[in-house]
VOTIBA-717299 format. One record per residue (C-alpha): z, x, y. Coordinates in steps of 0.1 Angstrom, whole numbers, plus 5000, padded with zeros to 4 digits. Layout:
! VOTIBA-717299
ZXY/...
This chain:
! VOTIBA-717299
277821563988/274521753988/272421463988/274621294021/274021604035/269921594029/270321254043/271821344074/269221584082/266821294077/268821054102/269321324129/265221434123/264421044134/266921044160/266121374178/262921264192/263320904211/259920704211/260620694248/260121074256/256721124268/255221494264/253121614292/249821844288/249722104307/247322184333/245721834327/248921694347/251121774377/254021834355/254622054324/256322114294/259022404292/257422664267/260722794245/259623084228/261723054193/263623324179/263223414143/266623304128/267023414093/263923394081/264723534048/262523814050/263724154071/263624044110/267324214102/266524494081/269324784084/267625024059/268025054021/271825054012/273925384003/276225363970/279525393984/280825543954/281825253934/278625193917/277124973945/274024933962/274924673983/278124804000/280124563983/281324673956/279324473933/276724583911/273524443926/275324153931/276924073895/280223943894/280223763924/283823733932/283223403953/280723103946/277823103970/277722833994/274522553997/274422494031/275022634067/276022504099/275822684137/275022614166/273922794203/273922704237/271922914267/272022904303/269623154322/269523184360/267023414380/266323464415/263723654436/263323764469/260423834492/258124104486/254324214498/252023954497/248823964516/247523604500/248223404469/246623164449/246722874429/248523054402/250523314416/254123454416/255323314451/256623594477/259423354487/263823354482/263423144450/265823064420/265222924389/267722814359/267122704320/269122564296/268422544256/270722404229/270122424191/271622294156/270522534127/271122364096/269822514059/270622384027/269922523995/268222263973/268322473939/267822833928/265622983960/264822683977/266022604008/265522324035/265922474072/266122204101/266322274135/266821994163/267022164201/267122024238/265922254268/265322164302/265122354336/262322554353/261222914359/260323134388/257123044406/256822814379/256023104358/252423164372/251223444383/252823744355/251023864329/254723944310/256823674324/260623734331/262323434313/261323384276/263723074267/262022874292/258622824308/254922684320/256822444353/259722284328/261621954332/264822004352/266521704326/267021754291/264321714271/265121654229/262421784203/262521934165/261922294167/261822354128/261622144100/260422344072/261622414030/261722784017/261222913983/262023293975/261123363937/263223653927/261823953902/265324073892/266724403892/269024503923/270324243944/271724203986/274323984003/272723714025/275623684053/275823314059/274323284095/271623054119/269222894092/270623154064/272723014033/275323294020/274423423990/272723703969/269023723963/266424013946/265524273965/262124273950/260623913955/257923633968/258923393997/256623094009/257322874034/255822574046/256222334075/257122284114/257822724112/256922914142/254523234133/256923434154/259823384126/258023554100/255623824122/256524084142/260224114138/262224394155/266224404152/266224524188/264024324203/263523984196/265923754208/266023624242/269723414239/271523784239/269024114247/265924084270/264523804286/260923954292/258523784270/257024164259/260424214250/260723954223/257123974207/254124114212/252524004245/248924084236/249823844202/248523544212/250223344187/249323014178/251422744192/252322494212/253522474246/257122504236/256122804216/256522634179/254422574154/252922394120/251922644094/252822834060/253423214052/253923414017/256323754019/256123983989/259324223997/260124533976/263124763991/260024974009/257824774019/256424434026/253224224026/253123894044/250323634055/250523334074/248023054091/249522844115/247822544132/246422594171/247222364201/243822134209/243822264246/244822634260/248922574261/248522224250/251122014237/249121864207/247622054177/244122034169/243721804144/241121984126/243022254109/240022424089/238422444124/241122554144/243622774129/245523134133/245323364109/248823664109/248423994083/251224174084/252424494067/255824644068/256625064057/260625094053/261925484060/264925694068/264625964092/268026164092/269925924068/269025674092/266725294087/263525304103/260625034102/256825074110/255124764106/251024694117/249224364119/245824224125/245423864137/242123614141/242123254160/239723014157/240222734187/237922574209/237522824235/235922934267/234223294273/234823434306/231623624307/229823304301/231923114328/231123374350/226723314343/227522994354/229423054384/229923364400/232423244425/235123024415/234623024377/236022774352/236622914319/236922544302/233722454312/232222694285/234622554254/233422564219/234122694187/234823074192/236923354178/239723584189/241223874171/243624164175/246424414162/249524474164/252024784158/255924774161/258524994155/262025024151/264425294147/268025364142/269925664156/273125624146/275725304141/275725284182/272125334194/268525214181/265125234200/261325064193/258425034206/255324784206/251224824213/249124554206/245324464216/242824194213/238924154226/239424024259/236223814261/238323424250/240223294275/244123324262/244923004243/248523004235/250923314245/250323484278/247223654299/247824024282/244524214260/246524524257/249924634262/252224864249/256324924256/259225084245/263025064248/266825124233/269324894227/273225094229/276024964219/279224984238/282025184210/282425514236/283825264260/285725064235/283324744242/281924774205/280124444211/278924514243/275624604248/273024764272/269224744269/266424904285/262924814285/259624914299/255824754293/252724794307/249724554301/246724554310/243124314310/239824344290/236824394317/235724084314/239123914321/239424064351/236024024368/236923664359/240023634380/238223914408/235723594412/238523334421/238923164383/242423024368/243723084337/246422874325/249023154336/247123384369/244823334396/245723454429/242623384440/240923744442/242524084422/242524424428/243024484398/245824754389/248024704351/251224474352/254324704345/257924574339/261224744338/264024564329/267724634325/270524454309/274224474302/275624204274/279124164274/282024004253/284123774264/285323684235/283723584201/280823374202/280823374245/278823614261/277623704299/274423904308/273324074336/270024154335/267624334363/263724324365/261424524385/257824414384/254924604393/251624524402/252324144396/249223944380/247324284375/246924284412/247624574427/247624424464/251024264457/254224344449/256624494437/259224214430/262924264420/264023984398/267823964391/269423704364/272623604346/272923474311/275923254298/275523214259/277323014235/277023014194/279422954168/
């Protein structure tokens, strides 16, 4: 049965993508690809980390009743099937706009809707190897196209998408964890997670079409766009620019040492040939992205806590806007000056419990400003902070509400660049006062029954595109999910 199962995942990986679906670059072409920024599902390392688990009295570390997982009192299953459906709808009104650009956010009554669906399917090969396959279809558009933020409003879809559904393989990758005994946890069976037990203490690599995001930069209350916020600072770092293509996945592999308080991981993932390019550079020793990441595990009352901080380097064929700017002071184009360069920057994120009902986190992050952005969004620094609350005073234990707040900002560089009329792949009104982009947002998750949710969720945007001549725009949306 196991091998007509690793059989069906070959079929389905050669069906997924028809020879007749054409991929469009963007910028290069009038239309774009929708940029899906992927979720980290089960990564097997601690994107759901609750803290280290309390003996409950029965000789049990796990909460189970179990001694780091010895007499199992059920066989662990080899493979695991769900599935998730999205449908986001946002709409924005007018709001002061003196002039626009190219590449603004539009002051105009506008609406917008996306629509992803995805098939997680894992398989457990042998002892700690695992095959994870992911096929998913998205289609719609966002707001203004999503030009003109630097921290857009709609992370499941993006960069001027295709209003039909569009098929493509988000993840196709195999997983080994190598386990160094002693205690044990329960691996609930969930999206691209097998149930089982594994060591606390152990080694994970991972290799193949696997996003950087499912491995980096985890936060259990921020970090998944299908049920909490939308904003794209609100699901990873927005001064990460991750590599990745213009849907937001990736080629690469990562290593994870985990011990029960701490964790070590490091990753290089392949970079897209053009600035939010569709196609990967071919020459992966040139043009690569480079993740450390370390993770400190605590409890502050009796309750989980998580400080993690990162450091990240591209190498990609990039411009300079200082050098685009020698060229031409008015009107600069920051591809004219493309060659071999490097980007770096760091990260910090933080996550803490409360109690059962209410956790908050935070995020900074930075990079050198003088590369045009390559992959994510147009942010060199930002930093945010939120809570997450769920709804047990008012008897909606799976309810939820979330707020958020960012602020991001440009290097100097970056924005004499823009000031001078030049487009990145993302702003360019044309001129800027320049002034930082700050975001509240707002959401309520509710229930309707198991595995159907609705979300309202409110944004307020300030100082849209850095510039400080327009704005403020209210940005309202609704959220219909589906998973089982």
């Amino acid at each position: 049965m196991r091998g007509h199962f690793l059989l069906a995942l070959l079929v389905l990986a050669s069906l997924v993508v028809p020879a007749s679906a054409q991929l469009v670059a963007p910028r290069a072409q009038p239309e774009y690809l929708p940029m899906i920024y992927p979720v980290p599902y089960a990564t097997g390392l601690t994107a759901g980390y609750d803290g280290p688990k309390k003996d409950n009295g029965n000789g049990d570390k796990n909460g189970n009743g179990k001694k780091n997982g010895d007499d199992k009192d059920e066989e662990a299953a080899w493979y695991s099937v769900h599935g998730q459906a999205t449908i986001i709808s946002q709409g924005n009104w007018l709001f002061r706009s003196p002039y626009a650009g190219t590449n603004s956010f539009l002051s105009k009554q506008d609406m917008a809707t996306s629509v992803t669906a995805t098939l997680f399917l894992a398989a457990r090969l042998w002892d700690g190897g695992e095959i994870v396959f992911n096929p998913e279809v998205a289609g719609g558009v966002g707001l203004s196209s999503v030009f003109g933020l630097g921290d857009p409003t709609n992370s499941e879809i993006s960069r001027v998408g295709r209003l039909e559904p569009t098929p493509y393989i988000a993840r196709l990758f195999f997983r080994q964890t190598f386990g160094f005994g002693g205690e044990q946890e329960k691996i609930e069976d969930g999206p691209n997670a097998v149930a089982g037990y594994r060591d606390v203490n152990r080694f994970t690599i991972a290799f193949g079409k696997v996003p950087a995001q499912d491995a980096f930069d985890n936060n259990r209350y921020a970090n998944d766009a299908r049920t909490r916020f939308l904003n794209w600072a609100g699901v990873y770092n927005i001064a990460w620019d991750y590599p990745a293509n213009v849907r937001g996945y990736d080629y690469g592999i990562y290593v994870d040492y985990n011990t029960k308080w701490w964790a070590l991981r490091y990753g290089v993932f392949a970079e897209p040939s053009e600035a939010n390019g569709k196609d990967f550079d071919p020459h992966f020793i040139r043009a690569n992205g480079h993740i450390l990441e370390y993770e400190r595990r605590y409890e502050w009352r009796d309750q989980p806590g998580a400080v993690k901080v990162g450091a990240y380097m591209n190498l990609a064929n990039m411009g300079n806007y200082r050098d685009a700017l020698a060229l031409s002071p008015v009107n600069p184009d920051v591809t004219l000056t493309r060659q071999a360069r490097i980007k770096y920057g760091f990260l910090f994120n933080w996550q803490q419990q409360i109690n059962e009902e209410l956790g908050v986190f935070a995020r900074a992050g930075w990079n050198d400003g003088r590369t045009e952005t390559w992959a994510y969004s147009e942010a060199d620094v930002s930093g945010s902070i939120g809570l997450l609350l769920k709804g047990k005073r008012w008897r909606r234990p799976n309810d939820e509400i979330g707020l958020f707040y960012v602020i991001s900002g440009l290097s100097p560089m970056h924005r004499d660049y823009l000031a001078a009329g030049g487009l990145g792949f993302e702003l360019g009104d044309g001129r800027l006062t320049y002034g930082v982009e700050n975001i509240f947002e707002m959401f309520y998750n509710c229930e309707l029954k198991k595995g159907i949710n609705v979300t309202l969720d409110y944004q307020l945007v300030n100082n849209p595109g850095y510039n400080r001549d327009r704005g403020p725009v209210s940005v309202l949306g609704v959220r219909l999910h589906f998973e089982f």
